[in-house]
Each structure stands twice: as C-alpha cells, then as structure tokens.
ZAPALO-89296 format. One record per residue (C-alpha): residue number from 1; residue in one letter; x, y, z. Coordinates in steps of 0.001 Angstrom, whole numbers, plus 500000, padded with zeros to 6 digits. Layout:
<rs>
<NUM a <X Y Z>>
...
</rs>
This chain:
<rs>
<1 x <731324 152444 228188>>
<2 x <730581 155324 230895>>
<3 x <732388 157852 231436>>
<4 x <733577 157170 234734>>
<5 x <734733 153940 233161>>
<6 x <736607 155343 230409>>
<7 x <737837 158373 232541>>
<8 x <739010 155243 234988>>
<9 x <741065 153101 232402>>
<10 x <742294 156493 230849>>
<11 x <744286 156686 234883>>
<12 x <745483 152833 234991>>
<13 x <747266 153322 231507>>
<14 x <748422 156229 232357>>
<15 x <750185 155284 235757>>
<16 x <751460 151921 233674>>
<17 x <752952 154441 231037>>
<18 x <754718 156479 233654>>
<19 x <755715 153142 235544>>
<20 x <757565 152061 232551>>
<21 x <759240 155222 231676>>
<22 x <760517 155335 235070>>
<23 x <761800 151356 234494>>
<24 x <763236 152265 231871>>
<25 x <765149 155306 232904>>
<26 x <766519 153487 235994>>
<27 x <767706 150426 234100>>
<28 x <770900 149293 234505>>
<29 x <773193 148324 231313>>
<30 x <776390 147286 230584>>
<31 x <778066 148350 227669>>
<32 x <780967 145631 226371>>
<33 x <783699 145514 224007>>
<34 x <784026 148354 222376>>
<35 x <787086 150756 222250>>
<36 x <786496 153480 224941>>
<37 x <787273 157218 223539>>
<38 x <786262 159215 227343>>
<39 x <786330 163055 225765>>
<40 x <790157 163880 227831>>
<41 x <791907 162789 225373>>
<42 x <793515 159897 227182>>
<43 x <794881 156652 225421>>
<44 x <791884 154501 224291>>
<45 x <790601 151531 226017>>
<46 x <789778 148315 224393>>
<47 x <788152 145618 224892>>
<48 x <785779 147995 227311>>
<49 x <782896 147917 229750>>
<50 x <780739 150798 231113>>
<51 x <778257 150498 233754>>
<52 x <775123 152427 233802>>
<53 x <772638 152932 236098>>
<54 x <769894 154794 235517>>
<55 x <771216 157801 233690>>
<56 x <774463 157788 235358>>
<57 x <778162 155999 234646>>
<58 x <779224 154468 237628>>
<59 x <782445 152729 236320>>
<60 x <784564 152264 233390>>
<61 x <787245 149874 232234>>
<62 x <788280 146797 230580>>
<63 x <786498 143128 230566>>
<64 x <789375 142187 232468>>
<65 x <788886 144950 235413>>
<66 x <785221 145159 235600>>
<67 x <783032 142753 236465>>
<68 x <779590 143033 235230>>
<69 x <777278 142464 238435>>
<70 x <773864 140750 238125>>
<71 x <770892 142892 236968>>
<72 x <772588 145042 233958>>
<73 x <771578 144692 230386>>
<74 x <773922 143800 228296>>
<75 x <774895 145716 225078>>
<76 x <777457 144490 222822>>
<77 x <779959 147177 221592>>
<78 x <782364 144924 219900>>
<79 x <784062 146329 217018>>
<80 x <782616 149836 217512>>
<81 x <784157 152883 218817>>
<82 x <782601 154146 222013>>
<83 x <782782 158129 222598>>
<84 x <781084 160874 224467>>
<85 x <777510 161992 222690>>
<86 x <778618 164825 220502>>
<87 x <777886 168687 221251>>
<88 x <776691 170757 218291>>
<89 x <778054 174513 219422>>
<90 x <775887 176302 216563>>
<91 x <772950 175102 216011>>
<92 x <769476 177011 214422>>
<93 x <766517 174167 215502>>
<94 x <763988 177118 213864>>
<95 x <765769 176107 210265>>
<96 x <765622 172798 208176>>
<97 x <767742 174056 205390>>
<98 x <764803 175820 203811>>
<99 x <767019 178393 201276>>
<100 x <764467 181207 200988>>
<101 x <764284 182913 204269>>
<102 x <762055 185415 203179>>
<103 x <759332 182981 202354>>
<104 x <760601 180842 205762>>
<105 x <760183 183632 208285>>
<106 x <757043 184686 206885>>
<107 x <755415 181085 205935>>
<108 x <756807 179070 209170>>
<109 x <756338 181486 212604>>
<110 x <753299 179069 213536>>
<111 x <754819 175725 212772>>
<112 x <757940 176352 215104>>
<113 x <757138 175148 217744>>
<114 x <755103 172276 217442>>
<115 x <756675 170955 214128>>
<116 x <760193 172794 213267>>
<117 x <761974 172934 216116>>
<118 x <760950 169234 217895>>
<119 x <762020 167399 214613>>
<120 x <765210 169186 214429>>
<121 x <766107 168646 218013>>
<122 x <764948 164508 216729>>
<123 x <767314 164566 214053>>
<124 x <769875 166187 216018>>
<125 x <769812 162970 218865>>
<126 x <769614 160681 216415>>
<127 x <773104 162062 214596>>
<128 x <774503 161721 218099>>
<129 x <774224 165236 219271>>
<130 x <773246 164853 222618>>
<131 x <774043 168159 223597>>
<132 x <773097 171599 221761>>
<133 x <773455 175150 221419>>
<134 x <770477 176529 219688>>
<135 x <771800 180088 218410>>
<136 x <769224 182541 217415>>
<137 x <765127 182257 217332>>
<138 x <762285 183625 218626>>
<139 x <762148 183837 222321>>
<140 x <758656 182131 223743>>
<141 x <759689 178884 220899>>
<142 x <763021 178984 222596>>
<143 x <762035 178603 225776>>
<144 x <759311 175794 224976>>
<145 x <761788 173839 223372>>
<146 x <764145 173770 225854>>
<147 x <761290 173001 228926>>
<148 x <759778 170371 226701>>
<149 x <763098 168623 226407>>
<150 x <763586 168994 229838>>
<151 x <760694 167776 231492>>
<152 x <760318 164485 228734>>
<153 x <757546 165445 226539>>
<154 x <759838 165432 223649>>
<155 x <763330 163826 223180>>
<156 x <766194 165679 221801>>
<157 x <769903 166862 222858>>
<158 x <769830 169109 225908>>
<159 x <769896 172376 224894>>
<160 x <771420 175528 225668>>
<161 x <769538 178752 224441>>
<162 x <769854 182379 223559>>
<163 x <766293 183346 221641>>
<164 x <766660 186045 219668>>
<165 x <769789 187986 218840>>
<166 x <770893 190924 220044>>
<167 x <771746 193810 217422>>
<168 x <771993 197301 216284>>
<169 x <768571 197074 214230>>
<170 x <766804 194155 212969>>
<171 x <766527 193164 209422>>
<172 x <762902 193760 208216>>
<173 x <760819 190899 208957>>
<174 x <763163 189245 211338>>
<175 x <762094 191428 214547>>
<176 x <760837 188424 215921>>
<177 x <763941 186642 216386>>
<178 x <766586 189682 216144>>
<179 x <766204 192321 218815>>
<180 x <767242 196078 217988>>
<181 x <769335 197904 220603>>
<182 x <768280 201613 221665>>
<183 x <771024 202757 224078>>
<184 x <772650 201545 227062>>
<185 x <769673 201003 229675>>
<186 x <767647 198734 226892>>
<187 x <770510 197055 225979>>
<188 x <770477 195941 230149>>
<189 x <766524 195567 230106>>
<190 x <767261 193266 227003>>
<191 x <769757 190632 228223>>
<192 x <767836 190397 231511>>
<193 x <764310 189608 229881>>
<194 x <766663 186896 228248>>
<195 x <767829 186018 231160>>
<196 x <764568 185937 232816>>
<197 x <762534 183816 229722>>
<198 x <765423 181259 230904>>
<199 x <768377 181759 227962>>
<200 x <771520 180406 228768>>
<201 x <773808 182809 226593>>
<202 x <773404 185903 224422>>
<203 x <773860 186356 221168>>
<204 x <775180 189562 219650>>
<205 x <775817 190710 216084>>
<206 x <777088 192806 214399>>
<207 x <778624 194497 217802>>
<208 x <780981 197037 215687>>
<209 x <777266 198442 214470>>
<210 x <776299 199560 218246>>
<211 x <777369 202467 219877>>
<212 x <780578 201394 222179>>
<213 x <777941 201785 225292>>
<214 x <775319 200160 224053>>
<215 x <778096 196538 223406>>
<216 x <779965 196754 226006>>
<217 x <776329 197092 228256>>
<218 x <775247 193867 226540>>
<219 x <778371 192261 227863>>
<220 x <778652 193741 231477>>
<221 x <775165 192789 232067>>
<222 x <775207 188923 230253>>
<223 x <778012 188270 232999>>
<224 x <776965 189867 236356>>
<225 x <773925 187182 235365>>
<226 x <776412 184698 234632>>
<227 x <775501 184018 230618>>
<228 x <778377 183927 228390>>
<229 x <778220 186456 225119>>
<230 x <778606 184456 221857>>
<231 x <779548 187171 218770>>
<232 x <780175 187091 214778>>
<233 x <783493 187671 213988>>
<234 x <782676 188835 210312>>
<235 x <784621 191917 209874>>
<236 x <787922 193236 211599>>
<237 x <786310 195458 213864>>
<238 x <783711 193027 215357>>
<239 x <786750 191160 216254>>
<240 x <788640 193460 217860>>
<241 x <785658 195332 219484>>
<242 x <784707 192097 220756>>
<243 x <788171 191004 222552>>
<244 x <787784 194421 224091>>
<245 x <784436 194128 225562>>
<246 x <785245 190528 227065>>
<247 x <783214 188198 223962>>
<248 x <783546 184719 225372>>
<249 x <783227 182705 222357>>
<250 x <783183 184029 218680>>
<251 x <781586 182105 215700>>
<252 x <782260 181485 211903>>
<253 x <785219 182628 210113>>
<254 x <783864 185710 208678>>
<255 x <786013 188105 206635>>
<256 x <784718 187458 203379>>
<257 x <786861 186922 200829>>
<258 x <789854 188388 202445>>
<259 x <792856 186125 202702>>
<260 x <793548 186078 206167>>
<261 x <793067 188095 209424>>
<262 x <795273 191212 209205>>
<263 x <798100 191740 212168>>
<264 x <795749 193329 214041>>
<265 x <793067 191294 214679>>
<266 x <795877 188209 215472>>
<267 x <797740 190617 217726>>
<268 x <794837 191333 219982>>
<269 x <793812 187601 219234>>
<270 x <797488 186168 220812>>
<271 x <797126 189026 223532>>
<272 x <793918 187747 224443>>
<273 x <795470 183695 224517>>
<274 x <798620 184679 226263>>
<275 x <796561 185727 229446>>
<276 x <794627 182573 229570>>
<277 x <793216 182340 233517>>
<278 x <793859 185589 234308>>
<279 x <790980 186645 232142>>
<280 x <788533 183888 232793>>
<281 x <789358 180935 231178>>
<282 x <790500 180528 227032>>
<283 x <788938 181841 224316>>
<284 x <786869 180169 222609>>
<285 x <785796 180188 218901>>
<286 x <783476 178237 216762>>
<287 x <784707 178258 212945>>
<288 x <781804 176708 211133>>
<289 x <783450 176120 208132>>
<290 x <781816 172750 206505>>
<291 x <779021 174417 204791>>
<292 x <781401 176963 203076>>
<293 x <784244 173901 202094>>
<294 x <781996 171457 200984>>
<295 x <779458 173668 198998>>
<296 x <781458 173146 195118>>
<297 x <780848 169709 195776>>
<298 x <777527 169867 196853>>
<299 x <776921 171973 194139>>
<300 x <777774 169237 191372>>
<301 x <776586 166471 193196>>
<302 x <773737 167175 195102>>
<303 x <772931 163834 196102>>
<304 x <772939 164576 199785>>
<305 x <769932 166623 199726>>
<306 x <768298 163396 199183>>
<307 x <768982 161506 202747>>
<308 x <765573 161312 204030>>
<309 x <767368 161307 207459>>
<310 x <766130 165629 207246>>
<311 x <762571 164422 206934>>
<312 x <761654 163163 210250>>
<313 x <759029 165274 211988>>
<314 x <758514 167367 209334>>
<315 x <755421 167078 207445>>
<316 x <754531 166398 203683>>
<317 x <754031 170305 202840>>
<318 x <756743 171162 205125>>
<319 x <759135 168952 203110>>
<320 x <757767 169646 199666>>
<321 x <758636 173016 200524>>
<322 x <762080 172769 201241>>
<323 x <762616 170436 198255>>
<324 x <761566 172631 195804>>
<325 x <763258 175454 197396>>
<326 x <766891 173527 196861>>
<327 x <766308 171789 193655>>
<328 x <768890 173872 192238>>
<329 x <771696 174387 194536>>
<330 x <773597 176463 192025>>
<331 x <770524 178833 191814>>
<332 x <770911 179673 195306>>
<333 x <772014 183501 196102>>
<334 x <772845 182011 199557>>
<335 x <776047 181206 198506>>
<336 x <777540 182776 195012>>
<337 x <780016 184658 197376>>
<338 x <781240 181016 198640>>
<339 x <783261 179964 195808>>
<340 x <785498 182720 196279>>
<341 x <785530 182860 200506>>
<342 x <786782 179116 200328>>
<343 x <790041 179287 199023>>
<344 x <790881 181486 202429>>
<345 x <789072 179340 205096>>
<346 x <792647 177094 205211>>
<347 x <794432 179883 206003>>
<348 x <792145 181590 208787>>
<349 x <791480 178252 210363>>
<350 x <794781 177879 211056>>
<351 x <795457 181270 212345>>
<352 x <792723 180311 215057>>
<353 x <794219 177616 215395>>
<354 x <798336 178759 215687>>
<355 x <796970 181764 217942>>
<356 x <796025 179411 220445>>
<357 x <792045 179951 220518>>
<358 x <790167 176917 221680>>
<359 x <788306 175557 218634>>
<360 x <784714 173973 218993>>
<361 x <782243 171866 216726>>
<362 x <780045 173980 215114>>
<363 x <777908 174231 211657>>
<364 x <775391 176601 211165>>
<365 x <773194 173432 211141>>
<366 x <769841 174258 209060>>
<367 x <770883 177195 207293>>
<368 x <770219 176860 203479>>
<369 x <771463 172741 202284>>
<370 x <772716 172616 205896>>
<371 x <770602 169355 207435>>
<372 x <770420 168729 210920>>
<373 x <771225 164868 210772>>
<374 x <774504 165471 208410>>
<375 x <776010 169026 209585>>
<376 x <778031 167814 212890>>
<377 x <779919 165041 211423>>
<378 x <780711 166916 208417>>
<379 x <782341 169286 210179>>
<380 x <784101 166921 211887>>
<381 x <785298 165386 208577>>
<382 x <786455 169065 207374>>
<383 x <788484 169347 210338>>
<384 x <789962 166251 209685>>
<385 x <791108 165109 206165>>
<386 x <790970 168704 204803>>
<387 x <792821 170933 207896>>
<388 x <794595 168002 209347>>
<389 x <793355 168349 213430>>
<390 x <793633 165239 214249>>
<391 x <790360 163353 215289>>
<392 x <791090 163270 218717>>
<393 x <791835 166729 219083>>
<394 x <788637 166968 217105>>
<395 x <786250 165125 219247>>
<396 x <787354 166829 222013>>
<397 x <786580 170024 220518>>
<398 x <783033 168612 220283>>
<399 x <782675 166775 223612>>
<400 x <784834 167844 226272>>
<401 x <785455 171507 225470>>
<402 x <781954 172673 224579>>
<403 x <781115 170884 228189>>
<404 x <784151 173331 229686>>
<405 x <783021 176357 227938>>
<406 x <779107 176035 229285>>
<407 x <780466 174984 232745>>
<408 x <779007 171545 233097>>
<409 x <782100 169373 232667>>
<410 x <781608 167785 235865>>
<411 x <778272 166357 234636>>
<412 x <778824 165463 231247>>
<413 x <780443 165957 228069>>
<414 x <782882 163126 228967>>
<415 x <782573 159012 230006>>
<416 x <783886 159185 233261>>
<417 x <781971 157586 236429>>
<418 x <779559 160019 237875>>
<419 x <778953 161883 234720>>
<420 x <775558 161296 232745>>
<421 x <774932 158464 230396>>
<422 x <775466 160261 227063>>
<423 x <777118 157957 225212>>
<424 x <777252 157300 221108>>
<425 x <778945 153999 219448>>
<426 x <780244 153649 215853>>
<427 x <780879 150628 213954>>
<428 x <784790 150710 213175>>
<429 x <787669 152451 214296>>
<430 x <786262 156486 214345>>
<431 x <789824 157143 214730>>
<432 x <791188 155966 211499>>
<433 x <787949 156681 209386>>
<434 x <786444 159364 210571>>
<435 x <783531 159469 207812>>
<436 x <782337 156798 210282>>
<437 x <780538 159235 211946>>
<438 x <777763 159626 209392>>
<439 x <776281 156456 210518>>
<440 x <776158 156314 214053>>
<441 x <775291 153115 215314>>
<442 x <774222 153634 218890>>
<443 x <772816 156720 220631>>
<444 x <772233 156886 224462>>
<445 x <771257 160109 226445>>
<446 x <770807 159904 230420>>
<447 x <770905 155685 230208>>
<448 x <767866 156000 227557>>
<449 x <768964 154463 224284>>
<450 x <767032 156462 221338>>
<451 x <769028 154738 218491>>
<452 x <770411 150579 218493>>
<453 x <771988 149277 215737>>
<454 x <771905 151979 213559>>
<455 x <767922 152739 213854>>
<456 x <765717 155252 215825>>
<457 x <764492 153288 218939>>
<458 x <760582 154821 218607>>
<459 x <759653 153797 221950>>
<460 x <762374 156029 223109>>
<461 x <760178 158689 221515>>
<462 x <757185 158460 222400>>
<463 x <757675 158236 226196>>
<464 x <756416 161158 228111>>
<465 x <754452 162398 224792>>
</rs>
C-alpha cells in the first residue's frame, strides 16, 4: 500500500470516528420507570421518564405526563433509583491507595499523567462520580488532566482543580506538589500562577503555620480572581484563623484525638453560620470521615482491598506495587493514631453538623486503602447507618450542594430540564438501602452512557482517544 493510500484511509476512518462520536453525543434517550431522586430534595417520582437530548435534560416526569416522542432510545429504569451523578468534594487522582508515600512520590512523578491520574478519574465515572474535586498534585499533571477530560481524549468526572498546595514550607520531597510560602507578595504571585495554569480553587494548609500576612494574602488574592480557598481544619487555630481570613470550605475533621471542638472554635463556627448571606453564602465543610470509621474493620477483614474495581488503568507493576505495599493493613504507620481518633469523629460530626455548617461528600479518595471506585459511597454509608443523616440529606450533600458551592448549579449537579445529562441509576430503593450504592448500575455523563447494566460501556472509552 502507498503512502498516499494509507495516509488517505488513515483520514476516512478518522472523519467516520469523529462522525460517530458526534452521533452519539447528540442522541436522544429516554430514560423510563425508575424512581426520580432530582438533587432538591423534593418528594420522589415514580414510575419516571427523562428526556435527553444530546447532553442535555429537556423534561422530566411521570409515564403518565410525558410522552416519549419518536426518535429517543429507550432505557429501562424500572426498579432502580434514578439520582443526580455523584460529586466527590476530596479527591487525590495522583494516589491509588499506594501506603508508602515516600516510595510513591519518588517512584511515580513520571507515570502521573499518562497512567495514575486517567485511571483514577476511570474509576471515579464508573463509581458514579461524575463530578470531582481533585485536591492537591503537581501543577502541569493537574492541568493535563483536567484539559484532557475536557476536550474528550479521556473520559472521567469533570473536574475541578487546585495543583499543588499552598503552605508554610513543603515537606521534603513533596515540593512538587506542596508550594512553600515566602511572605506576602509570593504568596499573591503564587495563587495567580494557579490561577493562570487554569486551577479552579486553592488549597492551603496548615494556615496557622504562615505568618498572619502571608494567609490572609492567599485568601484576598484567591477571591479578587474568583477561586474559593479550601483549608485543613486539623488543629484549633487553623480553624479559627481560617473563619477569620474568609476560608470558604474546610476539610476533614482534624483534631486528633481530642474529644470534640472546644467552645471556641464552635463559637466562631455558629458566628460564622448565623450570618449566612451577609458573608457570601454558608459555610461549607467536608468531614471525610469513612476512611478513619471504617479502618478497625478493614483492618480484620481486609477483603476489600481485593475488588479489582482499583485496577483499571493501572498497569501490572503499578498494581503489584500497591498490593504488596497493603498486604498488611495493620502494619501500616498511616493509621496507628486511628484507633484512638475514631471514638471522637461521632461527636465532632455532629457539632458540624448542630452548628449549622453545610456538610459535603468527601473521602480522601486514594490515600493509603482508600480506592477510588469504593471511597464515595462509603462515605455515604458512614453518614448514613453510623451518624444517622438521612440519605436524602446525604445525597444532596453530594449532588446539589457541591454544585452550589462551585457555582454551577444552574448547569448541573441536579435532574432538572436544562441541566446536563449526568445521571446514575441503582437497582433498588437507594433510599432504604443505601449500601446500594456500591454497585451502581447505570452511569451517564453529558447524554454519554459509560456504564449499562452494571458494566463499563468500553466504547464510551475509547472515543476521542
């Protein structure tokens, strides 16, 4: 064959490729029967259709209201519960639950972005997490991933991004993703080079570290540029710096093994709550408790560790690697301080909670044991049967209000007509049974289906690749 030939047929399947993708992403399809949770909170609706075209909703309601015009794919939902695709508020896509992060940042830097981070973000979708915050990594891989998801050369949840953290100094070895603060003016030049790679919100750590300057410059300049500041809240005074230097969203519990949060902290906590609008909006915290809750139990019965839903993407070294590195969870210095930090995690949950902070789904997803495909609907679980939010309330906190806190409730995060196509099923009533979730049955993101009947849809996948 010449080479003009080859060069020739190389075009036609290319143009039949990209004719197909673009079939396929302005398909039309119905989906019917299943009960309809829309992300507000509203009374469920059975026996329910929702129209799709292309990678919008344009109408939702029952069999009886809706008729289902000609041209639309049918997909049965019958006996499933239909629901918003789930957000995933604290997410690491650089992480597969390696537990040696010494050997991980040293061994991994060159695998993380064609490797680590795309078959995260695949196991991520396919857990119905159409939607992610990616929380700390280095800033070129951050960026990549987020454009490559973008523009269709890989599939995963849209992301939100804020590369590396921002801190007092670095941890040796970790400069790469963790960015050391030297005063006021490069605490500015910092968030805008963030800002200008294309991050969506900064990170900061261990704020109570910095010089008051240095902080409350991260802040100032993360909102004239319109990102919102995410922050630990692991000791007292990150807290209450924090609330004083306008952190929009705070993550984990923190606190160690201390009992509760002392008066002070929920003073300036219910202070902050009580003024609501006035000072932009709620406040927002992530707890990320599951990993911490669960961890005795993993401990004993480490049978989870064997889903071989963490494999995909990864390769055979890649996943030796992490195998051997967890054979013994009870080896793991990770997490000998856990035993004694969960007996308070009731108590400071529901603190957050009573205060009136907005809570959001979040997990720490790839940190040691923590697995991409099983971190979101564990937490969810947590929430659940162990702190008693009911599920509602909980998938709300990972639909609706993650879309509220990133400002992009208007375009999804719930099923309303005009909003994107990201819709998951589940066989059952998610309601009632809420470890339902582990097996999601359906997975759609923009109209594209990337999971049917419980299994990865490959085609899905390999479009635009």
């Amino acid at each position: 064959m010449t080479i003009q030939r080859r060069n020739y047929l190389f075009l036609i399947i290319m143009l039949l490729s990209t004719l197909s993708f673009k079939a396929q992403a302005q398909q039309k399809i119905a989906l019917v029967g299943g009960t309809l949770i829309d992300g507000l909170g509203s009374t469920p609706v059975y026996d329910s259709v929702i129209l799709v075209d292309g990678n919008t909703i344009t109408a939702t309601g029952t069999q009886s209201e809706i008729e289902i015009p000609e041209g639309y794919q049918l997909v049965s939902t019958e006996g499933k519960t239909v629901m918003p695709g789930l957000w995933e508020m604290h997410a690491h896509l650089m992480l597969t639950g390696h537990s040696d992060y010494k050997h991980w940042d040293v061994a991994y830097p060159d695998r993380l972005e064609d490797e680590i981070m795309p078959a995260s973000a695949e196991q991520l979708l396919l857990a119905g997490v159409t939607t992610a915050r990616d929380l700390g990594a280095p800033l070129k891989e951050s960026a990549s991933i987020k454009e490559r998801i973008n523009n269709g050369e890989l599939h995963g949840p849209r992301l939100f991004v804020s590369g590396p953290f921002l801190q007092h100094k670095p941890y040796r070895g970790t400069e790469n993703f963790r960015w050391g603060i030297d005063g006021p003016a490069d605490a500015r030049n910092k968030v805008r080079k963030l800002h200008d790679a294309g991050m969506d919100v900064v990170k900061l750590v261990d704020q109570d570290e910095m010089s008051r300057a240095e902080a409350n410059a991260i802040v100032e300049e993360a909102h004239k540029l319109g990102m919102k500041v995410v922050g630990h809240s692991h000791r007292p005074e990150e807290i209450r710096l924090g609330l004083e230097l306008g952190i929009d969203n705070f993550e984990h519990t923190g606190l160690a093994t201390s009992p509760e949060y002392p008066p002070s902290v929920m003073e300036a906590l219910k202070e902050r709550t009580a003024t609501g609008r006035v000072r932009g909006g709620p406040l927002y915290w992530t707890p990320t408790i599951e990993g911490l809750w669960n961890f005795d139990e993993l401990r004993k019965n480490p049978e989870a560790t064997d889903n071989p839903c963490w494999k995909r993407g990864l390769k055979e070294d890649t996943i030796a690697d992490i195998q051997q590195s967890i054979e013994h969870p009870d080896r793991l210095l990770y997490f000998q301080l856990t035993p004694k930090r969960k007996p308070t995690l009731k108590r400071k949950f529901h603190q957050l909670r009573d205060a009136g902070v907005v809570l959001m789904i979040g997990t720490d997803s790839g940190i040691p044991l923590k697995f991409h495909c099983q971190s979101t609907w564990n937490e969810m679980e947590v929430w659940v049967n162990v702190m008693g939010v009911p599920m509602m309330e909980t998938i709300q906190a990972a639909t609706y209000w993650p879309s509220k806190f990133m400002g992009v409730e208007e375009e999804w995060g719930t099923i309303v007509p005009g909003r994107l196509a990201d819709i998951i099923a589940i066989k059952g009533d998610a309601l009632k049974h809420v470890a339902l979730m582990q097996n999601v049955d359906m997975v759609m993101k923009s109209g594209v289906i990337y999971k049917q009947d419980g299994l990865p849809v490959e085609e899905s996948f390999q479009r635009g690749k």
